[in-house]
Structures are given as C-alpha cells and as structure tokens.
N, C-alpha and C positions, 0 to 999 in steps of 0.2 A: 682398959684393954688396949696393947698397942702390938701393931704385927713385928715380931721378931726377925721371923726368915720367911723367906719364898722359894720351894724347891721346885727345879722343871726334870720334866722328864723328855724323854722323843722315845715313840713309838708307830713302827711300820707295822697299817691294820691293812693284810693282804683281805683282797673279797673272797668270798668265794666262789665266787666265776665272774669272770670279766662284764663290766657292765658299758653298755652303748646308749650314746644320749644324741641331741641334736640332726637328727636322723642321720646315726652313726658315723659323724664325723668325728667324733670323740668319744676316747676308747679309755678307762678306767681298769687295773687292776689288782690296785693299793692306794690306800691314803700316808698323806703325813699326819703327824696328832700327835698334837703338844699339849702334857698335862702339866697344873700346877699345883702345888700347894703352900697355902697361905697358915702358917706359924702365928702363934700370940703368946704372949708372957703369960695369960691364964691357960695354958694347956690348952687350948680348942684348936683347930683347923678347918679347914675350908677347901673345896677340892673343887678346879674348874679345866675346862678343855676346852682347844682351839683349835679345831680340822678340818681345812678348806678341801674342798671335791677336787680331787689334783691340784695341778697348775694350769690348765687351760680351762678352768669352767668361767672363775670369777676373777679379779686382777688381786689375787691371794697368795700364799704359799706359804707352806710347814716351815722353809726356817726363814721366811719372815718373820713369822712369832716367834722366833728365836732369839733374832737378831734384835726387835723391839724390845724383849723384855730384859734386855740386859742395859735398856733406858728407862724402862718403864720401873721395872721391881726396887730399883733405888728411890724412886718417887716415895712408895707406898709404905715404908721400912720406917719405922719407928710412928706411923698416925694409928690413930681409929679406924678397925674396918668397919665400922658400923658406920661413920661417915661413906657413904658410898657415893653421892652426888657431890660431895666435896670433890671427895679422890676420883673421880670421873673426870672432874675438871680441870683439877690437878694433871692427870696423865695426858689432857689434850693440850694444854700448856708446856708439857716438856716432850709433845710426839705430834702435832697436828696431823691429821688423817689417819691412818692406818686401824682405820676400824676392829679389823679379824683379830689382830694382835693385843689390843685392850682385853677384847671379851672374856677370855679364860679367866682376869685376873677378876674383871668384875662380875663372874660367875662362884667365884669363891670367895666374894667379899657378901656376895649372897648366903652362900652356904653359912658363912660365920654369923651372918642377923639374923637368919633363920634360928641357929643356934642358941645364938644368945636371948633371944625370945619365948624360945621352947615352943617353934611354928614351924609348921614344913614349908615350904617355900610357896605354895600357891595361897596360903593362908597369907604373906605378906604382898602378895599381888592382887587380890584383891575378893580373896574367898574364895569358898570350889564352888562351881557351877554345876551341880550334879557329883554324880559316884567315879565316873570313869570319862576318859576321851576315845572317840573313834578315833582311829587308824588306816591309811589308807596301804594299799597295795603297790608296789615302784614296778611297772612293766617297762624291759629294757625294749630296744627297737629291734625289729626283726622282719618275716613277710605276717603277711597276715593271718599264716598258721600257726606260726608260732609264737605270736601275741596269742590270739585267741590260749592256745595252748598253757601260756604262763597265764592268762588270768582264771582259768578253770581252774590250774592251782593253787595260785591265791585263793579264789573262793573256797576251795578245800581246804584253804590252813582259815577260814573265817571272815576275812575279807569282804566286805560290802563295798566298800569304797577302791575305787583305783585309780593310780596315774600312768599313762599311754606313752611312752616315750614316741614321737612321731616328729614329722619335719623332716626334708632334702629337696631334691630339685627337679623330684619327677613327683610330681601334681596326680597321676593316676596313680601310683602306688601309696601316696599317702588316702585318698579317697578309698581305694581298696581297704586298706589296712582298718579305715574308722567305721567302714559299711561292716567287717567280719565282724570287730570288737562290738558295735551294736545290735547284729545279727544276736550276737553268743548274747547279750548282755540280759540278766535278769530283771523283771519288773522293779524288783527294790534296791537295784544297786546305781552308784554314781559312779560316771568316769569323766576325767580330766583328761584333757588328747594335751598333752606340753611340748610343744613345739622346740624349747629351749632356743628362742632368737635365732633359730635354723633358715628360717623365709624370709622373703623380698614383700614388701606389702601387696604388691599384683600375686605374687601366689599363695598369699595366705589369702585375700579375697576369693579366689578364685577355686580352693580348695574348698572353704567355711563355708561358701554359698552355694557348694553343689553337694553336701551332706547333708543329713539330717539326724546330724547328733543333738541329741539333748542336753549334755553335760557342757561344761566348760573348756573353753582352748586357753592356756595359758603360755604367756610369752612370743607369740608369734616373730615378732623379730627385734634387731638386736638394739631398737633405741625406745624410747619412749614416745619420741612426735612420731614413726612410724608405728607402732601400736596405735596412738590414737588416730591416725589416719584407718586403718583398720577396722580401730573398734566404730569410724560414723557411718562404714561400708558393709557390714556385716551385722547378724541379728542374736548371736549365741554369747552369752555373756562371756566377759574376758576376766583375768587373771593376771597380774603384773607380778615379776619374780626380777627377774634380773638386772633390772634397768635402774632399781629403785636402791641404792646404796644409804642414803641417809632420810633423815626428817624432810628436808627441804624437799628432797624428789618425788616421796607421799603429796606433798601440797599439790605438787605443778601436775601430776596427775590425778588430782583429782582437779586442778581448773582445766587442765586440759578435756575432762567429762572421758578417761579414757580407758577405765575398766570398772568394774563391779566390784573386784576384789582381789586380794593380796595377798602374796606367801610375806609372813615376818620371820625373818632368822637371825636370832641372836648375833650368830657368829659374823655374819654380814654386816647387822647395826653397829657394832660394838658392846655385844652385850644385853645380858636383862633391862638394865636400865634404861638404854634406846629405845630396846625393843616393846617395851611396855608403852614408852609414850606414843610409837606408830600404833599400838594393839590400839591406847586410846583412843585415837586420831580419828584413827578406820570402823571405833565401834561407833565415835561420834558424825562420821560421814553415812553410815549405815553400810558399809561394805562388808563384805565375808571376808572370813580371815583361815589361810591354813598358817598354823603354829607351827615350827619345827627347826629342826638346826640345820646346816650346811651338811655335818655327816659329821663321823666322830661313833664313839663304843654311847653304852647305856646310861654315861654320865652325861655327854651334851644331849641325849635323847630324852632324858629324865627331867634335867632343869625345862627346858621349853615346852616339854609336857605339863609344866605345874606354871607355866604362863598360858598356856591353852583350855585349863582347866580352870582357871578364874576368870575366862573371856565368857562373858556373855554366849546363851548356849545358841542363840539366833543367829548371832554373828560370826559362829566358830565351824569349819567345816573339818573334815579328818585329817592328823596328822600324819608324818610318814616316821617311820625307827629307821636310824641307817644301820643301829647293830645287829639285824637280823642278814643282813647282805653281808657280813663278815665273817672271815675265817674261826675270829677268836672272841674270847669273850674275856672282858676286862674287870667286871663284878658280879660271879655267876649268881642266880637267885639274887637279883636284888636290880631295883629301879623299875620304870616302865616296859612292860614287855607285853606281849600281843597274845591275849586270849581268846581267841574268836571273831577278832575284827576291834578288840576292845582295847585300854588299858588302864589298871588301876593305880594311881600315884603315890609313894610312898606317905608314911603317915607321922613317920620320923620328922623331928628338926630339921630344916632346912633341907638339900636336896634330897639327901637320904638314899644316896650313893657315894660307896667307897672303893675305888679300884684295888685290888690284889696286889700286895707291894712284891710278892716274887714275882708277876707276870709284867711289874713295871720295871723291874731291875734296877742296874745303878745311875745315878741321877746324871743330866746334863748336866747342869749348872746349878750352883746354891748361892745365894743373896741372903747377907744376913747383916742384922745392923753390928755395927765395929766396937770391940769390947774396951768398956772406957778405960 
C-alpha cells in the first residue's frame, strides 16, 4: 500500500453564537478547518482535520495548515501510511515544529491502519475502556446569571460534567461567578472553573483561596513556573492546558510537582501519535486526563474520542465536542455525539467518520505523486 494523493479542503465553521473565554478577553465566532485526505493505490482513504480555536487562543492558525502541508504532503506521497512513526519523523525532518499542521495528516494515516486492520481506532490505541466516554459541558463567560443559566441547560441536554469559562482582573466577580455555579451545582455533577491563563499568580491565589469549590481550576495563568507557583499556594487540584505544547513540557511539569492533571489535544501535540505518548506519560504519572481536540466538526471530535476511550477509566475525566457549538454539521449521523452527558464511538475501521463531499465543496489543493 502506497499513498497516491492527498486532497485538502478549507472550511469556515461559523458557531453558533459567539463564544467568550479568558474572562472575555477573547471573543470567537468561526473557526478555520482544514480537512485532509489521504489516497492509496489500494482504493482506501483516510480522512483527518486541523482546527485551531481562532488565532488568538494558541500560536496556531487555519492557513498555517495550509501553508505546511504543501511541505509536508510531498513528504508522505508515494511511502506506507501504515508506517505512521516512520512518517512522523519523516515530516519533522522536512518541517521542525509546527505541531497543528502535521496532525490532520497523521490523523488520516490513523484512519488508513485502522483500515487496513479491520479495527476502529481505539482498538489500536490500546482497547475500549468501557462502552462509552463522558462528556463535558463548554460554559462561555458571562455574570453569574448567566452561567448558572447555561449550565442548567447543559444539564438539560444531559450533562454531568462542565467547564466554567472564568478569569479577568476583578477578583470579586470571578468569586461571585464560582459561588453561584456551586450554589446551582448538583450533588453528582463536576465543574472545572478554566481560567484560560486569564490571571496573574497574586490573583489566582487570591481567588482559589477565598472559594470553596470542589472541582478543578484549570490554567490559571499564562506560563507553567507561574502555575506552579500557584499550585504550592493554593489547595484545589490544578489542570495544565495551554502551556504544555509538546513531550518535554509534560516532563518539567510534572518535576516541577505543578498540577494533577492535563487536557491532551491532538491538534496541539501534533497528532494521535504524540498524543498517545502524553496519554502514556500522564497514566504513568497517575494524573487525570481530559481527552479532546482544539475544535474542529465530528471528525476531530471522534478521533480523540477513541484516544479517550482506551485511556484507562481512572485516569480519564470528561471530554468536551466542539461540534455541538457549531452552525453546521460536517457528517450528520455519524461519529461521536452527546447522548445524555454520554458518547458512544464508532465501531467501524478506523475513525469511522466521513465528511459529506457536497458540504466540503471543491478542493484547496491536490498533491499527488508525478505520473511516470
């Protein structure tokens, strides 16, 4: 089996209502998202996506992936996609860095092992852990009526689990905000307050130690030695998301002793194939893990659903869907989708989602190996 061609697409996924994070200093309301597919001489395919949260969340962007993969897709054009560690290393040799831009390709070198195995993709990561993965609920930032507000509706669409968008520079409205959300909050539900690196370590101390949430604070501010300073002044378990780009930055936080646990997103590592070694890392550190992608339709929501789903059920807390926050839908009936707080992973080969080619339209760009 050798890859023939690799087709890209770009697709503008407007939300459906504007969404506020970092205690609304950033405002969302559309993504870029860049879909691929991976061709072979035996007829099969492979279908992967790359869709960083705008451009001001992560040091990302939609045509960045664009841009790399018209270095990267020549790499991959005539080898083995079942060589997936090969070609990993391969594409970091002809691209060092640029994480976001690799993963779609080796999200659909997945799809095609998957494939060619006759295994849905959490079967080659390392088994299901159970029937289904929880889910969490995405609460944008707002007062503390209208949090409470959005998560009474989340609990109505099934929701147990939620995330708080919280964080800015006045200390009493964020304490406000985390006292109502605890108020409202149910005996059996969790909430995560995520800061998104919004605070200064004086007022994330200063906040965490005059509440009495139960749940976890994730990201308090924007480095890692300032989280750990944090986490030796404060009692409520932490959460590292943004700070942690690669392998090496899992290590130094965990010498640094500077949180509990960790968001893994593909889209972030570079991929399934990083992301499974952090998944390792962190089951072998005993930290908790939320599984999930950067954002993107029910195709990147689906792969890192079936990395979540072979994570140890101890170590694994709710995932979030970015495609329920979207206008449109990319593969109706089909992938990971939210039943009650629930989701059940396909059963198909490999991801076992395929985007709708009229809702993709016509291609960016085609890579294809040169006719002898």
């Amino acid at each position: 089996m050798r890859i023939s061609r690799i087709t890209v697409w770009q697709k503008t996924l407007p939300l459906a209502k504007p969404y506020w994070l970092s205690g609304g200093r950033l405002k969302f309301e559309a993504l870029d998202s860049t879909f691929v597919r991976i061709d072979t001489d035996e007829d099969a395919s492979g279908w992967g996506e790359g869709c960083p949260w705008g451009q001001s969340y992560l040091p990302a962007f939609g045509g960045g992936v664009r841009a790399a993969l018209e270095l990267l897709a020549p790499v991959l054009i005539g080898r083995d996609p079942r060589d997936i560690e090969v070609l990993n290393r391969a594409m970091d040799l002809a691209l060092p860095g640029h994480p976001y831009a690799k993963a779609p390709l080796d999200m659909a070198l997945w799809d095609l092992l998957g494939q060619a195995s006759g295994l849905p993709l959490h079967g080659l990561l390392g088994g299901a852990e159970g029937e289904s993965v929880a889910v969490n609920s995405s609460i944008s930032t707002g007062s503390p009526e209208e949090m409470v507000a959005l998560v009474e509706a989340a609990r109505a669409e099934g929701y147990r689990t939620h995330s708080a968008k919280i964080g800015g520079s006045d200390p009493d409205l964020d304490i406000a905000r985390i006292e109502a959300i605890e108020a409202a909050r149910l005996p059996e539900e969790q909430v995560t307050y995520d800061v998104n690196r919004a605070w200064t370590p004086a007022l994330a101390i200063e906040v965490m130690n005059a509440v009495a949430a139960r749940g976890w604070f994730e990201q308090p501010c924007e480095t890692l030695e300032q989280c750990a300073q944090v986490r030796r002044r404060t009692r409520q378990p932490l959460m590292l998301d943004e700070c942690l780009h690669g392998f090496q930055d899992h290590l130094e936080a965990w010498r640094a002793r500077a949180c509990e646990g960790v968001k893994v997103k593909p889209n972030r590592l570079g991929g399934l194939t990083k992301a499974r070694r952090v998944r390792d890392l962190g089951v072998s550190l005993g930290w908790r893990l939320h599984i999930e992608d950067v954002g993107g339709t029910v195709l990147a929501d689906t792969a890192a659903l079936h990395l979540a789903l072979s994570t140890p059920a101890e170590h694994r807390l709710a995932s979030w869907l970015c495609h329920p926050h979207l206008a449109e839908d990319a593969a109706p009936g089909q992938g990971a989708r939210n039943d009650r707080g629930l989701a059940v992973l396909p059963k198909a080969p490999g991801i076992g989602v395929v985007p709708d080619p009229d809702w993709l339209g016509a291609a960016h760009a085609t890579y294809e190996r040169p006719a002898p």
